[in-house]
C-alpha positions as CSV (number, residue, x, y, z in Angstrom):
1,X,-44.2,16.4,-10.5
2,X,-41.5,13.7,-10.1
3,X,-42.8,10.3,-8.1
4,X,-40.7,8.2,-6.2
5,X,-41.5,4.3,-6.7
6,X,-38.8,3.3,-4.2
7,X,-40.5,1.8,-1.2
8,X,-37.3,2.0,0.8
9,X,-35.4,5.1,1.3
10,X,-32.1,3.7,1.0
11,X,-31.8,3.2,-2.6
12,X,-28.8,4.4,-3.9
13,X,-29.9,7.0,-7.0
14,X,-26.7,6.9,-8.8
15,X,-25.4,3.2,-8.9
16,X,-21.7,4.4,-9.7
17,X,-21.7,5.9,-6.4
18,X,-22.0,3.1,-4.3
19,X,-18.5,2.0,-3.7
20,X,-17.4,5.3,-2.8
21,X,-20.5,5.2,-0.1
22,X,-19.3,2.3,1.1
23,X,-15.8,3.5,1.5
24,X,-17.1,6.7,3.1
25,X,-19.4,4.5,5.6
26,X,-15.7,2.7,6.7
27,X,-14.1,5.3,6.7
28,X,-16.4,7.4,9.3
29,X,-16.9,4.0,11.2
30,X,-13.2,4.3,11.6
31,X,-12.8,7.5,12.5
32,X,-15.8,6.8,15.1
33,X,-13.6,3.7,16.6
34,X,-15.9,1.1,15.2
35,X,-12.7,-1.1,13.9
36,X,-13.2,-3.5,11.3
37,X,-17.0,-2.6,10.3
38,X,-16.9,-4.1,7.0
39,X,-17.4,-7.4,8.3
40,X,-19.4,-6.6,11.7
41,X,-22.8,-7.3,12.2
42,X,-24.5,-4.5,11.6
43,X,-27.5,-6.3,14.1
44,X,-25.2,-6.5,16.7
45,X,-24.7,-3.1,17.0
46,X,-26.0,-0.9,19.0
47,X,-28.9,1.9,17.8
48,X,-26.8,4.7,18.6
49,X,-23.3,3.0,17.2
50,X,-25.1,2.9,13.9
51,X,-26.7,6.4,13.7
52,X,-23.9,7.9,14.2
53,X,-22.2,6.2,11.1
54,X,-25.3,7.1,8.8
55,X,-25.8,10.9,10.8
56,X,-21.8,11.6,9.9
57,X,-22.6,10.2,6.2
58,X,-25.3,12.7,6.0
59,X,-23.3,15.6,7.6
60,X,-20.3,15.2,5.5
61,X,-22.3,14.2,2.5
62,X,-24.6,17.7,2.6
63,X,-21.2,19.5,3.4
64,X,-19.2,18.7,0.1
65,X,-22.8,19.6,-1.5
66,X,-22.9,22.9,-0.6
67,X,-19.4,23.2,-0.9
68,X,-20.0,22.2,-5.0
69,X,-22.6,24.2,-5.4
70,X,-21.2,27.1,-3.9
71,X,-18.1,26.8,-6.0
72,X,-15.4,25.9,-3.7
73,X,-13.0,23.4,-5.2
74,X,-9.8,21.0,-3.6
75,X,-10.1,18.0,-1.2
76,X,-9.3,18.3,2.4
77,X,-7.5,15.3,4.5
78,X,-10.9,14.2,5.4
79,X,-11.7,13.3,1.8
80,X,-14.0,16.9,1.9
81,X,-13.6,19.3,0.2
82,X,-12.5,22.5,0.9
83,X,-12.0,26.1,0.1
């Protein structure tokens, strides 16, 4: 069985990824009115402000998952992609 020796859980597992995270993060924090997030403080934001940019990661994230793995191909406006 495969250990994990990552004492955090938010260590990115594929390092080329990370920009396109990061653009994704911006992106949703955008969409979710939090303007220029980049540069913000993330301490200085609220709780809720900054769950809702990591729960719409996750959402969207598990979304174009299934949609690879069940075969589905193209990329929608949202950056997703769809059937």
């Amino acid at each position: 069985m495969a250990t994990n020796n990552n004492s955090g859980s938010n260590n990115i597992v594929v390092p080329e990824a990370k920009q396109a995270l990061n653009q994704m993060k911006t992106e949703i924090a955008n969409e979710l009115g939090l303007t220029n997030y980049e540069q913000v403080d993330k301490g200085n934001l609220t709780a809720r402000q900054n769950g809702y940019v990591g729960g719409y990661m996750t959402k969207r994230l598990v979304e174009m998952a299934q949609r690879q793995m069940s075969g589905s191909s193209g990329m929608g406006s949202s950056g997703m992609q769809t059937k």
